[in-house]
C-alpha positions in Angstrom: -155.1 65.0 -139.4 -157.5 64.3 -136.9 -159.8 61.0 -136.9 -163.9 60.8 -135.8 -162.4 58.1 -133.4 -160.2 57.5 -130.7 -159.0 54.2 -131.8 -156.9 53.2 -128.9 -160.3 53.1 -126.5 -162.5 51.8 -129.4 -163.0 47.7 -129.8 -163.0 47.7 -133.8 -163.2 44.5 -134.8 -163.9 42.1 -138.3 -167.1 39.9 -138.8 -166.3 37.4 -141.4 -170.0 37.2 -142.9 -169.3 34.9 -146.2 -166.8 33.7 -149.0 -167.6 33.0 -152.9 -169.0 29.3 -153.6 -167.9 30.4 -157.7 -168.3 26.9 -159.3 -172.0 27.4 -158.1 -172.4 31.0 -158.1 -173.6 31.3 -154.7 -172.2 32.1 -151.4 -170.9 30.2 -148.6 -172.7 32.2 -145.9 -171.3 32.6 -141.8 -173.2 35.3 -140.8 -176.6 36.6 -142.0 -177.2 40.4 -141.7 -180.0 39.3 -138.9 -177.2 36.9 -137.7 -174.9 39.3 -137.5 -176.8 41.7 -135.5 -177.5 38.8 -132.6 -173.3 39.3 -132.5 -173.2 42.7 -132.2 -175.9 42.5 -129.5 -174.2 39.8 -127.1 -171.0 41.8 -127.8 -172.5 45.2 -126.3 -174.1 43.0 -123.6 -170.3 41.5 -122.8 -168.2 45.1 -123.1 -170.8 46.6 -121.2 -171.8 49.5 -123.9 -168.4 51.0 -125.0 -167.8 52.4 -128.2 -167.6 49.2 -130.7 -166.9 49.4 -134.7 -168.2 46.0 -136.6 -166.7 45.6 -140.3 -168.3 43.6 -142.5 -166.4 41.0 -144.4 -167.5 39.4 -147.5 -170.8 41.6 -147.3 -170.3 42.7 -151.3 -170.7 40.5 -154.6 -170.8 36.2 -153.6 -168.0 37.1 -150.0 -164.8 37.8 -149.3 -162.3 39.0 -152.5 -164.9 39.2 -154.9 -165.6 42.2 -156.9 -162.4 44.9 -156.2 -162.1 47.3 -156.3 -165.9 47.1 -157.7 -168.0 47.3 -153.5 -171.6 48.4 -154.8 -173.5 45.1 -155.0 -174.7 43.9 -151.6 -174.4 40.0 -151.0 -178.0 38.6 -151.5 -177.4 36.0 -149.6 -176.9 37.5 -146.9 -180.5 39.5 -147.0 -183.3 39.3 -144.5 -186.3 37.4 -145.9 -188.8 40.0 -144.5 -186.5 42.3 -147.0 -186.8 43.3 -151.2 -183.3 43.3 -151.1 -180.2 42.9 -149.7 -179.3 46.2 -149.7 -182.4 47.1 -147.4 -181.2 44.3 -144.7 -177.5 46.2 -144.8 -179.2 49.9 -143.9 -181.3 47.8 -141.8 -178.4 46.5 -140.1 -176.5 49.9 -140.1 -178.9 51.3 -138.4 -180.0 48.5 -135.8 -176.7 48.1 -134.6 -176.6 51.8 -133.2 -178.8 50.8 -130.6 -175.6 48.2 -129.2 -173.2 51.0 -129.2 -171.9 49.3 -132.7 -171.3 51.5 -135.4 -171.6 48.9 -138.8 -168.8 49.6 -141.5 -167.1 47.4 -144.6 -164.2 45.6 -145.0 -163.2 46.7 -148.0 -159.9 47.1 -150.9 -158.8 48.7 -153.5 -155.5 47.3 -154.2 -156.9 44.4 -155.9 -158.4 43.8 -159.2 -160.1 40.9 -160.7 -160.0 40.2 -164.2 -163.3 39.1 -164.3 -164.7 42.1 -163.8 -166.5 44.3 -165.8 -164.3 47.0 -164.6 -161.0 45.4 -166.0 -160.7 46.7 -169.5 -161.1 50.0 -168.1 -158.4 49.5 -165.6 -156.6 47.9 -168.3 -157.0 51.0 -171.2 -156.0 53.4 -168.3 -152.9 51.5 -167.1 -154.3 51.8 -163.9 -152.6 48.1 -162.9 -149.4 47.1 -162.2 -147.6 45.8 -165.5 -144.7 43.5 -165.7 -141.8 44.0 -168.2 -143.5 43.5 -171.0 -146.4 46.5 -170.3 -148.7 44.2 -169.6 -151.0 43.6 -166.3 -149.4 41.1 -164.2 -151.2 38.4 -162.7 -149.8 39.1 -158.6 -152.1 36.5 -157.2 -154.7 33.7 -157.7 -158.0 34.3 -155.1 -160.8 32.0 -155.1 -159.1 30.7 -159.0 -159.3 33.8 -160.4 -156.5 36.0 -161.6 -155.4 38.5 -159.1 -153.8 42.1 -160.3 -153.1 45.2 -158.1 -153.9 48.7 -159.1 -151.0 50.9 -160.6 -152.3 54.3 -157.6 -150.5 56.7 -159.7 -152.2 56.0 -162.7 -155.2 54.8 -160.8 -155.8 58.4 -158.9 -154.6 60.3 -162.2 -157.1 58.4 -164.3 -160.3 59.3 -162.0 -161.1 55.4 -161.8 -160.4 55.7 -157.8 -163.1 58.3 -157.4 -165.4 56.8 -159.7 -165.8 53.2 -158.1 -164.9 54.7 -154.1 -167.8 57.1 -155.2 -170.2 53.9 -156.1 -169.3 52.4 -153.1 -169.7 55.2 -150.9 -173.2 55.9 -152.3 -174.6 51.9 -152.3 -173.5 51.9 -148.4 -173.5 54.1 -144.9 -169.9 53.8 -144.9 -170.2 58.2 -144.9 -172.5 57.4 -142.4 -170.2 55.1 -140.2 -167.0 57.6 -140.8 -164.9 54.5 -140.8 -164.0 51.9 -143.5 -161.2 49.3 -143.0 -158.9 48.8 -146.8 -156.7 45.7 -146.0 -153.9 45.2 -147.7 -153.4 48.8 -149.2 -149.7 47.7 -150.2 -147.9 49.3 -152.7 -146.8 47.5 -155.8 -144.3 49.1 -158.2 -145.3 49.1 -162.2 -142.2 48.0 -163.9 -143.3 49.3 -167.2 -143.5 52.0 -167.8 -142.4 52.3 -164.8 -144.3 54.0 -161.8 -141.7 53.5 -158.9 -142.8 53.4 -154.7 -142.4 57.4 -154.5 -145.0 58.1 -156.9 -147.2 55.3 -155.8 -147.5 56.4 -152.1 -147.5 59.9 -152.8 -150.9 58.5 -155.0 -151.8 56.7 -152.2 -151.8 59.7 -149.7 -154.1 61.4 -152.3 -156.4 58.6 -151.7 -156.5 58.5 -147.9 -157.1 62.5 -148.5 -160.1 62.5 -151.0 -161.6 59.2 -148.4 -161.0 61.9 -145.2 -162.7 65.0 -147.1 -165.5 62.3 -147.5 -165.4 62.4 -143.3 -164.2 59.0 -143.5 -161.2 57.4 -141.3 -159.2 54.8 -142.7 -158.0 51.6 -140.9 -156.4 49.0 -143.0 -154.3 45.8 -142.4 -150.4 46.6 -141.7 -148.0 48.5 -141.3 -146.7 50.4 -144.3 -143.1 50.8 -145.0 -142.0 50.2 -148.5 -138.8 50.6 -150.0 -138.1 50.8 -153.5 -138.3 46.8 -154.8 -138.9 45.5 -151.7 -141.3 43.6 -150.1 -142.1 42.3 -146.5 -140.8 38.7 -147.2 -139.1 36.8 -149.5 -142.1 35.0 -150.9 -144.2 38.1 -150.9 -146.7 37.9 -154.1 -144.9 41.1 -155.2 -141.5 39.9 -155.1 -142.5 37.6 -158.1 -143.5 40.6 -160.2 -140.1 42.7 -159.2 -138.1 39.2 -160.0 -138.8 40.3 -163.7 -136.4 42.8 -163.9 -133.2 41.8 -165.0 -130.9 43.1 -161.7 -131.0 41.1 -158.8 -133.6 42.8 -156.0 -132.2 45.0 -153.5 -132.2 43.3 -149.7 -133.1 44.3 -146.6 -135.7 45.1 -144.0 -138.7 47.5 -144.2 -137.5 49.6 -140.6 -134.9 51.3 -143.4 -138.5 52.8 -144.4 -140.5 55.7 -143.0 -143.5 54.4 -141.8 -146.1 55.4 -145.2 -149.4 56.7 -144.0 -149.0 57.6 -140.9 -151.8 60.7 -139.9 -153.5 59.5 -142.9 -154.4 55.4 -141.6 -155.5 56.2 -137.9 -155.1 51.8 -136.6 -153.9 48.7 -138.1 -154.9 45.1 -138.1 -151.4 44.1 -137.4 -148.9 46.4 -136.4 -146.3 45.0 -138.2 -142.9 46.1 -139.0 -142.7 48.3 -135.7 -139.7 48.5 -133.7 -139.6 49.3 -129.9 -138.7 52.4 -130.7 -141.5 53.3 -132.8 -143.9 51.8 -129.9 -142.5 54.3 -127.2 -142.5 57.4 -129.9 -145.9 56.9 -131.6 -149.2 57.7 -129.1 -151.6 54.8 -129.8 -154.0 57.6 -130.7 -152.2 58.6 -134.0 -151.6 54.9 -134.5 -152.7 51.8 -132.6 -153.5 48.1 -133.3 -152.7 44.4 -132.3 -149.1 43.9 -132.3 -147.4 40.9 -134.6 -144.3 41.2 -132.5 -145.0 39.0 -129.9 -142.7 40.7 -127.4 -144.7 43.7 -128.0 -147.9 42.0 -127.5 -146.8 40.4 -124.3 -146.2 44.2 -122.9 -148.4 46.7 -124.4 -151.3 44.2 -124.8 -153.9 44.4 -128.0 -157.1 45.5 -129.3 -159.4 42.4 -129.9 -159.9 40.9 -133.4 -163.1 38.8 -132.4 -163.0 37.7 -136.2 -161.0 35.0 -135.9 -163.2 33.7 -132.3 -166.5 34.1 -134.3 -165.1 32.1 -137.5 -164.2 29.4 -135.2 -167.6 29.2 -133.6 -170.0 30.5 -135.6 -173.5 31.4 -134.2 -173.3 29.4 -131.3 -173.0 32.0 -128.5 -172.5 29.3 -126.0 -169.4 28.5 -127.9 -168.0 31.8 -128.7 -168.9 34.1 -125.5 -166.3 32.4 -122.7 -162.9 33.0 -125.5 -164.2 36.6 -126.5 -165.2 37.1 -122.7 -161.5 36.6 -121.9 -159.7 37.8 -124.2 -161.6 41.2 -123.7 -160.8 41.0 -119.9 -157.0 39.7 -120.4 -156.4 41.7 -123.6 -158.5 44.4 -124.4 -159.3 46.5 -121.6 -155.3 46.3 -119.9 -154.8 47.5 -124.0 -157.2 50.5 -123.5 -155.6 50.9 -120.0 -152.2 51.4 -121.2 -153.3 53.7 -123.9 -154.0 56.0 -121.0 -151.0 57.0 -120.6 -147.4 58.3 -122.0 -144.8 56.1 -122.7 -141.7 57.2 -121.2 -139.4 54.5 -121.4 -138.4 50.6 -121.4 -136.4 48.1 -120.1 -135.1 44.7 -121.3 -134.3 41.7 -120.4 -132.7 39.2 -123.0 -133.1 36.3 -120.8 -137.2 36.6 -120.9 -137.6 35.9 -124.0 -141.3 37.3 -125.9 -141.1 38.6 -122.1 -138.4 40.7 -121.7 -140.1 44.1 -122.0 -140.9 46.1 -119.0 -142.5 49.9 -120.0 -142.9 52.4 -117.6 -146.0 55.1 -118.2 -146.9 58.4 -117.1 -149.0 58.2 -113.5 -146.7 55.6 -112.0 -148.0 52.8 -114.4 -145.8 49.9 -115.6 -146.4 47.2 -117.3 -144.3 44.0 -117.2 -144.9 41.2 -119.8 -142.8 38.8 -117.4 -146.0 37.6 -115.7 -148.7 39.2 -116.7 -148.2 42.4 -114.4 -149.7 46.3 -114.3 -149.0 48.2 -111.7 -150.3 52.1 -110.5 -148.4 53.7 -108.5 -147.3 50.0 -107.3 -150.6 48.0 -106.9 -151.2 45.6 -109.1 -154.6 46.2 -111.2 -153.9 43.2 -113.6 -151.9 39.4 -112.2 -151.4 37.2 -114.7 -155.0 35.8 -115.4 -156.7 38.2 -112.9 -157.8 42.0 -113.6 -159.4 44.8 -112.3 -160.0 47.3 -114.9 -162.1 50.5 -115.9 -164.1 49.9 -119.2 -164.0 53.3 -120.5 -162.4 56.8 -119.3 -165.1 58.0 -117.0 -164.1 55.1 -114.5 -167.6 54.6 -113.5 -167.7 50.9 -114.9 -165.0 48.3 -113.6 -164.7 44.4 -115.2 -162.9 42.0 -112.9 -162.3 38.7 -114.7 -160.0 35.6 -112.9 -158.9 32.7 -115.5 -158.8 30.1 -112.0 -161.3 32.3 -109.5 -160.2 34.8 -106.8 -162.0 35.2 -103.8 -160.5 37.7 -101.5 -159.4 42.1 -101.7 -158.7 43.1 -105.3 -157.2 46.6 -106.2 -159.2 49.2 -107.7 -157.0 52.0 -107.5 -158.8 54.5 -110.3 -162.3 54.2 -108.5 -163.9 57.5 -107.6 -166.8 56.4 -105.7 -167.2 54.5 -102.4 -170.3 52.2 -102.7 -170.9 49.7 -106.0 -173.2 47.6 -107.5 -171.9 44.2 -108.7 -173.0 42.1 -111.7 -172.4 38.9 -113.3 -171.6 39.4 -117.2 -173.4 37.3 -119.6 -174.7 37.2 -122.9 -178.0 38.3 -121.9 -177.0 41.3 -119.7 -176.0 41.4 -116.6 -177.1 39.5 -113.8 -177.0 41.8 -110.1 -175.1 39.8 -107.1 -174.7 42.4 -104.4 -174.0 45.5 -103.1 -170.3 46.2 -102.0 -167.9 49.0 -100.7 -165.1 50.4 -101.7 -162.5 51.5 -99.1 -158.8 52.6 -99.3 -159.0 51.5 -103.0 -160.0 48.0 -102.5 -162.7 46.1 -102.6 -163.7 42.2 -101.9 -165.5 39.9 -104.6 -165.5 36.9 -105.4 -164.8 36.1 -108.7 -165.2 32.0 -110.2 -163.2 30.5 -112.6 -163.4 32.5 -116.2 -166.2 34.2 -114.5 -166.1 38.1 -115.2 -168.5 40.8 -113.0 -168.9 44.3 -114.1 -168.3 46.5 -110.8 -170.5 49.9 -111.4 -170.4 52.5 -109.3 -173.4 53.8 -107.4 -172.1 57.1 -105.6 
């Protein structure tokens, strides 16, 4: 199954955009749609124009959790006053955002049912949730006070209720548009009775993730899927407390027994967890990619950048937020999309490193070696620690050097094709031009201050 992006060379990332204030029936509001697009905008002017994906979060009902699997009312708080309504500022936003390279999609779920919605006696009459021992909906989770079930997919896709409300949704937003939509927490969770087992539930599942792709739209969602029958991830998983009814005690031990669910069908994960090496070095990052929840992992293959978690620390002041994102995209991001060049042929390790005991050799004479921060071609070093050298995209036209303590001297640039460039300071208001350089031998001299990044573009 093929996906309408490459999502090992994409930057897909959250926006965290508001959260339920129920007591008062309001929102608790982050990020405006107009706010959100002064985001997207510094973000294109940071990454230098590549391919971006923005999913909203919390843009539906009062925020974040409300209203699944119900997504067709658009947050009016988070509306443009120039605007009727809120679902005008979100098209406005959709479309708006195309002029940053952003494509603007939802953060969305349909795993989760509230029964406070209007929907629930429907989910309810179709035993379309997951029911404890006694045939009744079980109460998985409390979110924002409220009760918290998960849908029963089996009887969920069966019933029609899946294309129903994914139909609503698909129709109140340009999520066909976008061609992308990120489900977290698409988990499975076993109905005990009558009783709908993990087989039948994923095989329900994949009939989702079909009917979404004939609707042209890619799913990304939050983990890694590999669910055996009455397991969970952890011992004090939600679900575990549902399966506890039963009267045998619960089978043990870990998810890598499991084949990983989904796979073809979800094209990138929020975390990758529940990988093993193996499964790193066998799996292209173009059927499946993500950021890594094994830190050893992370420390060698590098990650895409969440941004989410850099913008909900510092809100809407740039100033604030621009040096973190600006390095993590330089340290993290781009030696990610580097390394996603290229096969993986094999690994070494080295107990004694600790989270840095991986070394992984590529295809083109490219290894990467978590012990000190190091990527090599062919034996030059394109990334030291906290300084890198690196192409933004595949055509190798546009280069980002970034130093976390300032290098002034030769830096590699071993995939450059061209012999004269022009060199920029990166900011949030677009690049700044410092000089005209040369390229010779595949090296090149700039000087480069402390958490300072330039974008080196070529000219010939």
């Amino acid at each position: 199954m093929g996906f309408n992006f490459d999502y090992s060379q994409t930057l897909w990332m959250k926006l965290f955009m508001a959260k339920p204030d129920f007591p008062n029936n309001k929102s608790e509001v982050f990020f405006t749609f107009e706010q959100a697009l002064d985001v997207i905008r510094i973000t294109d002017a940071i990454t230098q124009g590549i391919k971006k994906i923005v999913y909203l979060v919390g843009w539906q009902g009062l925020g974040h959790d409300d209203c699944y699997p119900e997504m067709e009312v658009v947050n009016k708080y988070l509306k443009r006053d120039c605007d009727a309504t809120a679902s005008e500022s979100l098209w406005w936003l959709y479309e708006e955002a195309k002029k940053y390279n952003t494509v603007v999609s939802f953060h969305g779920n349909v795993a989760d049912e509230y029964g406070v919605n209007a929907s629930h006696p429907e989910f309810v009459a179709a035993n379309a949730l997951a029911n404890g021992m006694d045939g009744k909906p079980a109460v998985i989770e409390v979110f924002n006070g409220r009760d918290a079930y998960k849908t029963s997919y089996s009887q969920y896709w069966e019933s029609g209720l899946f294309k129903k409300y994914f139909d609503r949704f698909v129709e109140a937003t340009p999520v066909r548009q976008a061609g992308t939509v990120h489900l977290d927490n698409f988990c499975i969770a076993e109905s005990l009775n009558p009783r709908t087992d993990v087989y039948a539930q994923n095989d329900a599942r994949n009939k989702m993730l079909d009917y979404i792709a004939s609707l042209g739209i890619d799913v990304t969602s939050e983990y890694t899927y590999r669910e055996l029958p009455l397991r969970a991830d952890a011992p004090d998983h939600p679900i575990r407390k549902l399966y506890s009814q039963l009267p045998d005690p619960l089978p043990v031990g870990g998810a890598y027994e499991a084949p990983i669910h989904a796979l073809g069908r979800i094209a990138s994960a929020w975390w990758l967890s529940n990988l093993t090496m193996e499964d790193c070095m066998k799996i292209s990052p173009k059927q499946y990619c993500g950021r890594f929840t094994d830190r050893s992992q992370l420390a060698v293959f590098y990650a895409a950048l969440h941004g989410e978690d850099i913008w909900m620390r510092h809100g809407t002041d740039a100033k604030a937020w621009v040096p973190e994102f600006t390095r993590e995209f330089c340290l993290g991001h781009l030696p990610y999309c580097y390394l996603n060049r290229y096969d993986r042929l094999r690994f070494e390790e080295d107990n004694t490193l600790g989270n840095e005991r991986y070394t992984v050799y590529f295809s083109d004479g490219v290894v990467s070696r978590a012990h000190g921060g190091i990527i090599k071609k062919n034996g030059i070093a394109v990334k030291n620690g906290g300084d890198a050298l690196l192409p933004v995209d595949l055509t190798d036209r546009v280069f980002v050097a970034y130093s976390e303590k300032g290098k002034d001297g030769t830096w590699a640039i071993p995939d450059a094709k061209f012999t004269r460039a022009s060199v920029y300071e990166i900011s949030a208001s677009g690049n700044r031009f410092i000089e005209n350089v040369s390229v010779e031998d595949g090296k090149i001299r700039l000087n480069v201050k402390p958490g300072q990044a330039l974008a080196v573009c070529a000219e010939d």
